[in-house]
N, C-alpha and C positions, 0 to 999 in steps of 0.2 A: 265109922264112915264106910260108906259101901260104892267098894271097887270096879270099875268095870276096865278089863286091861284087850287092847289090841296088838296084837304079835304077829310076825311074820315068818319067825324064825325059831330059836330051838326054845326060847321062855326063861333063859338065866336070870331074867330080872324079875320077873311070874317069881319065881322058884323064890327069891330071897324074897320078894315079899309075903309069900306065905309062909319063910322059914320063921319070918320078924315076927307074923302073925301069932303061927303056932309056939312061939319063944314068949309070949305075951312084950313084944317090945314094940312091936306094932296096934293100935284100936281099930279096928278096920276087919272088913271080909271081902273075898274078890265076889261080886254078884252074878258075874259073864265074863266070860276071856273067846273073842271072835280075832278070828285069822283071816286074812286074805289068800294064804298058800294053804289047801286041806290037807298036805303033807306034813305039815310045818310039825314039829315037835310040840313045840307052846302047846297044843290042841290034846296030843298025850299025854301032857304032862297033866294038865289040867283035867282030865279026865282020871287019869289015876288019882286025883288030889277029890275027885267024888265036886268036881266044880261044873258047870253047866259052861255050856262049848256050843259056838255055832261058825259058819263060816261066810264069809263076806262074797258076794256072788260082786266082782268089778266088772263083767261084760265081757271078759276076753282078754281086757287090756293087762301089757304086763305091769306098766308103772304108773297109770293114771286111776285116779281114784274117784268114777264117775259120780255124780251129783247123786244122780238116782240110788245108788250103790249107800255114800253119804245118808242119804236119809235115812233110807233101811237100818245101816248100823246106829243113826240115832233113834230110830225108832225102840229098835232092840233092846238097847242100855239105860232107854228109860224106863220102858215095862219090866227091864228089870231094878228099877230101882236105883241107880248107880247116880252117884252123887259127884264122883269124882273117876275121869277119865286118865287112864296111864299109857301110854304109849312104851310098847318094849319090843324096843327092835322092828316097828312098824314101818314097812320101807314105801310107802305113800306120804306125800303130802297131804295135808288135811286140809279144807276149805270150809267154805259154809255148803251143804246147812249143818254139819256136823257142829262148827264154829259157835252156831249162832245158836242150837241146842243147849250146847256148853259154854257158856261164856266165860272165861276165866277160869275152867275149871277140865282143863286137859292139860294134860302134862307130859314133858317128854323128857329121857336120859340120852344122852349125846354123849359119845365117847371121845370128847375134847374140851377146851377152855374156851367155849364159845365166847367171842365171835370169831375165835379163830378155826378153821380147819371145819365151817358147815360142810354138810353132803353126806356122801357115800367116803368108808373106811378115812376114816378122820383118823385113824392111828398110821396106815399106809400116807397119809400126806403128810403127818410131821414127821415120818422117817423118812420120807423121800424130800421135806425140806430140811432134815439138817435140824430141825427141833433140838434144845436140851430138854424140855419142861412139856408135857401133855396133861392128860388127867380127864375128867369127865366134868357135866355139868345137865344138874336137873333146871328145867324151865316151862314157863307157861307154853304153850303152842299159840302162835298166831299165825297170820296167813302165808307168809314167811316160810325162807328154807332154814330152821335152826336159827330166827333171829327173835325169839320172845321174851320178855324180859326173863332173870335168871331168877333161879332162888337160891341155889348151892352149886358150890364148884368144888371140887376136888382133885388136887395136885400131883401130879407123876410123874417121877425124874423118866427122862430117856436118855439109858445108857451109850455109851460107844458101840458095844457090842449088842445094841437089841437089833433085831427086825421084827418085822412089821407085827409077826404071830405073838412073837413075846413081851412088846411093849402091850396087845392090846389085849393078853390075858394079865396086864398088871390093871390095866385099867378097866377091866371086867371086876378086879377086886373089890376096888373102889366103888363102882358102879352098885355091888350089891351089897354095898354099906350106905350109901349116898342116898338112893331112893329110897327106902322108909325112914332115912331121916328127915330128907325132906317132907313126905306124906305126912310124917309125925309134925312139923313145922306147922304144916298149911290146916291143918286139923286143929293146933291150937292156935290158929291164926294169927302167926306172924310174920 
């Protein structure tokens, strides 16, 4: 199955699925990994890893993810072939026509038990609410902030003593166990 992964940020999730890859526990190749920050790490990393890299031209805007910009990147991930879209760490909402390129076949890692705790640092809101219980969850993208159906969740005690850095590298763990389980799932379509 051929990957095409969008990142904002440093690529932990990039990184385990190419670790899953090169471990042969993954079937899959990333085909394009595009960024919206040219800074971003994801872009380094992927580059080092000898993967083709481009970057998302949004207009200026820091959080909106203009149509025009949308197309472009569906444009890109089909010329490269990419069968299935990953979402790592991509801090834009996705719409159409990105949506409508991929139908059913974008996908995003959330660092909570969605429906709870959508948005921005979902590990800083179940410690600032008092959570016992966090964890991650891969799912489809729809038009939604974090609400598409689910595929896989996985569970995260939150200690007494955690804050915000150390519940969400427990749930960075998980994360990069979670998503190529899931890839592996939807690959043999279940």
């Amino acid at each position: 199955m051929r990957l095409g992964i969008l990142g904002s940020g440093s690529g932990s999730n990039m990184q385990a699925l190419l670790d899953a890859i090169a471990a042969g526990t993954l079937d899959a190749e990333i085909a394009l990994v595009l960024s919206d920050n040219p800074d971003a790490y994801i872009l380094e990393r992927a580059a080092k890893a000898g993967l083709p890299t481009g970057v998302i031209d949004c207009r200026g805007f820091k959080t909106k993810f203009p149509d025009e910009a949308q197309a472009e990147t569906a444009a890109a991930l089909q010329a490269a072939g990419v069968e299935l879209v990953c979402l790592a760490g991509f801090m834009r909402l996705v719409k159409a026509p990105l949506l409508e390129a991929f139908p059913g076949r974008i996908l995003n890692i959330h660092p909570a038990l969605l429906p709870a705790y959508p948005g921005l640092q979902a590990w800083k809101q179940a410690i600032d609410d008092g959570a016992t219980e966090s964890g991650c969850t891969v799912h489809y993208v729809d038009g939604g902030m974090d609400t598409g159906p689910v595929i896989l969740q996985a569970r995260v005690p939150v200690f007494p003593h955690d804050s915000a850095e150390t519940l969400h590298q427990r749930i960075q763990i998980e994360e990069h166990r979670l998503y190529p389980e899931a890839i592996r799932k939807i690959a043999a379509g279940n």
